[in-house]
C-alpha beads as a LAMMPS data file, in Angstrom:
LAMMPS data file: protein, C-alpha beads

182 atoms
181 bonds

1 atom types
1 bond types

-500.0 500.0 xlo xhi
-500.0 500.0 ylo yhi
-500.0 500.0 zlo zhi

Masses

1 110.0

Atoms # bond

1 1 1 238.790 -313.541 368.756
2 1 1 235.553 -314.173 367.272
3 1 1 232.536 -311.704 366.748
4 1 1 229.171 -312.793 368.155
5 1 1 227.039 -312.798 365.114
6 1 1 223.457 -311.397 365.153
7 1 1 220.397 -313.835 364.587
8 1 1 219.614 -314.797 360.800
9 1 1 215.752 -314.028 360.664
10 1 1 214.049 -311.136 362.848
11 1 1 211.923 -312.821 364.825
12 1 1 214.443 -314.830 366.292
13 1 1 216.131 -313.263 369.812
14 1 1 219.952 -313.304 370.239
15 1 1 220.662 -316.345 372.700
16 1 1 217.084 -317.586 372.422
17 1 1 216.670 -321.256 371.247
18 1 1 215.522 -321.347 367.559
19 1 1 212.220 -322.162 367.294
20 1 1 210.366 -324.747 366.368
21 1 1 209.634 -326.112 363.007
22 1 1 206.118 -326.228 362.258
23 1 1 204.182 -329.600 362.473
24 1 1 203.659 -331.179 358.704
25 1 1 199.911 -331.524 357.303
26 1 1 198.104 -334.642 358.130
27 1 1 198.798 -336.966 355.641
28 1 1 195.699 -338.213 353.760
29 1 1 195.825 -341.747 355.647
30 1 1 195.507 -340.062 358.644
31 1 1 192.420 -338.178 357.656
32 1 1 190.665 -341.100 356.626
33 1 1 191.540 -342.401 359.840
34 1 1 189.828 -339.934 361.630
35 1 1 186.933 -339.345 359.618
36 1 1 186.541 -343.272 360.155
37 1 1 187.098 -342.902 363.873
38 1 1 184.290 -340.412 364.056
39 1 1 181.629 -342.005 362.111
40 1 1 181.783 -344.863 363.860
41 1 1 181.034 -341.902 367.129
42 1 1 178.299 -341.044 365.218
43 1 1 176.893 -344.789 364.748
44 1 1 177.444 -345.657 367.886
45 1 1 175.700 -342.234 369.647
46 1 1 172.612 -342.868 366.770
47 1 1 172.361 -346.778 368.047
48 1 1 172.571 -345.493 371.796
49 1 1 169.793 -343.036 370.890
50 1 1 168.038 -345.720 369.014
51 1 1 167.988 -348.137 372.196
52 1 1 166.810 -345.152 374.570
53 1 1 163.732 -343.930 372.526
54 1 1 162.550 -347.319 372.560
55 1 1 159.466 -347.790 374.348
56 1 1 158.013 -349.956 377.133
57 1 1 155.756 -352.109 374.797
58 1 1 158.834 -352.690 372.301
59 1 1 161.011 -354.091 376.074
60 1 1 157.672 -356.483 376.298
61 1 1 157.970 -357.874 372.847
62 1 1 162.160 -358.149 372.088
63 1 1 163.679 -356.706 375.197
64 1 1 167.590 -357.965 375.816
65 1 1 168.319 -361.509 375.118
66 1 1 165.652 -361.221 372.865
67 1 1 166.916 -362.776 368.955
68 1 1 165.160 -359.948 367.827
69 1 1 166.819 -357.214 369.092
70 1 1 168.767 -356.193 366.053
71 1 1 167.898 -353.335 363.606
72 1 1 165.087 -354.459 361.460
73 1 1 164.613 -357.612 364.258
74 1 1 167.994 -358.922 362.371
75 1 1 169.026 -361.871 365.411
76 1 1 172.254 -361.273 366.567
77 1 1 172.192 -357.720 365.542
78 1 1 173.370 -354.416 367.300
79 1 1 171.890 -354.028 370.236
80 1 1 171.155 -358.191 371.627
81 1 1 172.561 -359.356 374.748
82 1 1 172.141 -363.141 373.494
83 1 1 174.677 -364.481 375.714
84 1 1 173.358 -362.566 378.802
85 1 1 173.027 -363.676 382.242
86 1 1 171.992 -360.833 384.172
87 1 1 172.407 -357.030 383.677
88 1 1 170.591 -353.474 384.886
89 1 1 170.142 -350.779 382.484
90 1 1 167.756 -347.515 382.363
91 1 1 165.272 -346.897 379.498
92 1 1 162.984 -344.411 378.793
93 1 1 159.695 -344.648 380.452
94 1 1 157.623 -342.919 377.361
95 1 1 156.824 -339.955 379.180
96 1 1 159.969 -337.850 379.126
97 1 1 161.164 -339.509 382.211
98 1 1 163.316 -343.001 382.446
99 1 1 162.887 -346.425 384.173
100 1 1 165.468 -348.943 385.508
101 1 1 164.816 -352.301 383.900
102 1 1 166.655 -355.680 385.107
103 1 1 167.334 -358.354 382.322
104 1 1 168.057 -361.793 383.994
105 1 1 168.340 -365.535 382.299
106 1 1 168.119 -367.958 384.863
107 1 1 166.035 -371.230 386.181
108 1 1 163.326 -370.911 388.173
109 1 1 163.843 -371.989 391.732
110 1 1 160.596 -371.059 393.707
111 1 1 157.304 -369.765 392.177
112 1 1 153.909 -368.507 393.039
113 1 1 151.119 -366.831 391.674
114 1 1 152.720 -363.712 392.401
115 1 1 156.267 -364.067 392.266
116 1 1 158.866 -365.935 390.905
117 1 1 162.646 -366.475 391.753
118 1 1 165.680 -366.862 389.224
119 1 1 168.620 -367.880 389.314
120 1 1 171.548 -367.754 386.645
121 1 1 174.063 -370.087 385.994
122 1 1 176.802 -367.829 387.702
123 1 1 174.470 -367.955 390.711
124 1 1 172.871 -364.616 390.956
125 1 1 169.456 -365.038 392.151
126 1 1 166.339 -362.431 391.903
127 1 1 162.935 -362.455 393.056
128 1 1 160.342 -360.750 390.707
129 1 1 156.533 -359.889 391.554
130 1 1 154.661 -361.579 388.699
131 1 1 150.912 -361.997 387.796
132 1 1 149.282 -364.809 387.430
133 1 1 148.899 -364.871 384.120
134 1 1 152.981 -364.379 383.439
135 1 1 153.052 -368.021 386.158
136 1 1 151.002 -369.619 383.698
137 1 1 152.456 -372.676 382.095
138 1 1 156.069 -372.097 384.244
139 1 1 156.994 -374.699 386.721
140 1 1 160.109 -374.657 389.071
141 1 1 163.491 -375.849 386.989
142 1 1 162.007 -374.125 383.805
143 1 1 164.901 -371.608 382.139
144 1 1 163.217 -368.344 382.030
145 1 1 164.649 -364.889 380.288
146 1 1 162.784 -362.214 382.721
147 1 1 162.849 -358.406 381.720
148 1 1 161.110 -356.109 384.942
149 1 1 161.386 -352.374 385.991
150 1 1 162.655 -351.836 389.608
151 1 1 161.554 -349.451 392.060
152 1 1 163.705 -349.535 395.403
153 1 1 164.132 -353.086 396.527
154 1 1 160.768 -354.338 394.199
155 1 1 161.500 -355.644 390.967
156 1 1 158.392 -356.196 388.765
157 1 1 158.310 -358.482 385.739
158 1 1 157.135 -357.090 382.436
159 1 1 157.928 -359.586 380.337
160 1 1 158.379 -363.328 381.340
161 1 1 159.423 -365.642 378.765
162 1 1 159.970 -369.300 378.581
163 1 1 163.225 -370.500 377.489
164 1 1 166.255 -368.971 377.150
165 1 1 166.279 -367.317 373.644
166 1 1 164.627 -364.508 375.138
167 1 1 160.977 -362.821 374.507
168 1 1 159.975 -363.250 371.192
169 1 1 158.028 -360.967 369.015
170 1 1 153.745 -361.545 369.584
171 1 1 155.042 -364.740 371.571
172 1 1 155.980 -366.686 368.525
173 1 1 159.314 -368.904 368.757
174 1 1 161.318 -368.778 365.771
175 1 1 161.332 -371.130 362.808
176 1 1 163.135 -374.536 363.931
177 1 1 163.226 -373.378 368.219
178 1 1 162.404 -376.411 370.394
179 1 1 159.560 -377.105 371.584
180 1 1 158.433 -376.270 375.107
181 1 1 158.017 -379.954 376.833
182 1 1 157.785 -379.226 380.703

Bonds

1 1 1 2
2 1 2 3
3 1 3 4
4 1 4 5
5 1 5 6
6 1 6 7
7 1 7 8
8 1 8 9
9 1 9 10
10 1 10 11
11 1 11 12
12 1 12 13
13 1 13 14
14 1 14 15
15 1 15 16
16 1 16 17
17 1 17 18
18 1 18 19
19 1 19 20
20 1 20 21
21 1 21 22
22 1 22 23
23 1 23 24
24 1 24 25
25 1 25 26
26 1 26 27
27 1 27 28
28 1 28 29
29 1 29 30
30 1 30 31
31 1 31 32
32 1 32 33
33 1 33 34
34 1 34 35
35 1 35 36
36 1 36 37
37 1 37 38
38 1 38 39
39 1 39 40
40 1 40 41
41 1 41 42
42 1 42 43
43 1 43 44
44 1 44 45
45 1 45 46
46 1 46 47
47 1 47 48
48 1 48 49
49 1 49 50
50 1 50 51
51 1 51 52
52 1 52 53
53 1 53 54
54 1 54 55
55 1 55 56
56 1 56 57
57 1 57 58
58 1 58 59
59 1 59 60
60 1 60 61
61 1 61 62
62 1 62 63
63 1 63 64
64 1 64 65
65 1 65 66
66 1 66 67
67 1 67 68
68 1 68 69
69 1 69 70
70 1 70 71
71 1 71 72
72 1 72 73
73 1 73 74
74 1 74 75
75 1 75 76
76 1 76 77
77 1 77 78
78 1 78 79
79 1 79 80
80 1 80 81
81 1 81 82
82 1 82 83
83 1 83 84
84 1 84 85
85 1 85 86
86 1 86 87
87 1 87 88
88 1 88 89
89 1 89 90
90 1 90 91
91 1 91 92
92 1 92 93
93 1 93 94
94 1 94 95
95 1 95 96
96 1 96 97
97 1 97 98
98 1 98 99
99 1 99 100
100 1 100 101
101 1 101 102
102 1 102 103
103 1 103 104
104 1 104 105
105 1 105 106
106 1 106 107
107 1 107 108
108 1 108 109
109 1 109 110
110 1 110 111
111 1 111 112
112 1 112 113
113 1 113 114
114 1 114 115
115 1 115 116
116 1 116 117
117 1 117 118
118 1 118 119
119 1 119 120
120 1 120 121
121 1 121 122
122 1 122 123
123 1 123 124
124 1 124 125
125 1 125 126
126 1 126 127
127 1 127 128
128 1 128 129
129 1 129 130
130 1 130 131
131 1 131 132
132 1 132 133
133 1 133 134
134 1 134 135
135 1 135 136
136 1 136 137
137 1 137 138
138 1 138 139
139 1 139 140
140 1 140 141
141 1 141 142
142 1 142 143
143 1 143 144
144 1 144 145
145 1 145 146
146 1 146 147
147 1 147 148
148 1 148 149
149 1 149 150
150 1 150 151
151 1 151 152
152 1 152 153
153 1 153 154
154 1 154 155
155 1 155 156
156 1 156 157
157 1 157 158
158 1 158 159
159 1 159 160
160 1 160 161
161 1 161 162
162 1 162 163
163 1 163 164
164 1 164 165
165 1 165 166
166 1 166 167
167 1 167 168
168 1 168 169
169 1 169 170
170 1 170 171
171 1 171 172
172 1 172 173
173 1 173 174
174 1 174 175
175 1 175 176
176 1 176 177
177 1 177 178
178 1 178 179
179 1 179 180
180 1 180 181
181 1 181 182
C-alpha cells in the first residue's frame, strides 16, 4: 500500500489542481504591434477631431466630395468622400453646438429660384431650398455636388456647386477640369 504524499510547494492544497503557470512576457513583436494598433487610435481620433472643429465657412469652400478635402487641401486625402453619392453627417455649428449637414451628388431634375431637386445615380432624390443666386447659371440635367444643413423635413443648401468634383476652394476648378458648357 502506498502513502499519500503531501504537496511539493506550500501554497499548493492537497487534492487541489496545480496551478497555473504564469503567462510569458509579450514578446517584442507583439509590442510593436500594439503600440502600432494604438497610434493609428490616436490618428484616427485627431482626424475625427480635425473634421468636427471645422467650421461652416470651411463646409462652403471644400465640404465632402470636395478634391480638396485632404490635409493641407491634398485631393484624395483623409477625409474626401470623392466617390460619394449621398450621405448625412453632423458638424459643428461654430458656436459650441452642432448642425446636421446632407452631402448629395446628383442631376438636377426640377429647379426654381428657390429650390432645386437632385437626384443620384442610385436614385435617391432631395429637394433643397436654394437662393437665387446659388440657381444662377444651373439648368435642369446639370450634375450638381450640393452640401445643406437640415432642420426637420427642410434641407437648406449652403453650398451648390456645378459639376461633380465637388465645391472647390474660392470657386476655382482645378488645373486641367472641364469646362462648364451647359
Amino acid at each position: 500500500m502506498t502513502t499519500p504524499q503531501a504537496p511539493s510547494t506550500p501554497d499548493q492544497t492537497w487534492g487541489a489542481p496545480p496551478a497555473p503557470a504564469p503567462k510569458p512576457a509579450w514578446s517584442p513583436g507583439k509590442k510593436i504591434a500594439a503600440g502600432a494598433v494604438a497610434a493609428a487610435i490616436v490618428a484616427g481620433g485627431g482626424a475625427a477631431v480635425w473634421a468636427a472643429s471645422s467650421s461652416a465657412a470651411t463646409d462652403a469652400q471644400a465640404g465632402p466630395g470636395g478634391t480638396t478635402g485632404g490635409p493641407g487641401g491634398v485631393p484624395g486625402g483623409a477625409g474626401t468622400l470623392g466617390s460619394a453619392l449621398h450621405g448625412e453627417y453632423v458638424a459643428s455649428d461654430g458656436n459650441g453646438g452642432y448642425v446636421t449637414k446632407i452631402m448629395q451628388t446628383g442631376e438636377v431634375t426640377e429647379l426654381s429660384a428657390t429650390s432645386l431637386t437632385a437626384k443620384s445615380d442610385d436614385g435617391f432624390s432631395k429637394t433643397y431650398t436654394i437662393t437665387s443666386g446659388q440657381a444662377t447659371g444651373l439648368a435642369t440635367g446639370d450634375t450638381v455636388t450640393v452640401v445643406a444643413t437640415e432642420s426637420g423635413s427642410t434641407a437648406t443648401a449652403t453650398s451648390v456647386t456645378d459639376g461633380e468634383s465637388g465645391p472647390q476652394g474660392q470657386g476655382t476648378p482645378p488645373s486641367g477640369a472641364p469646362a462648364r458648357t451647359g
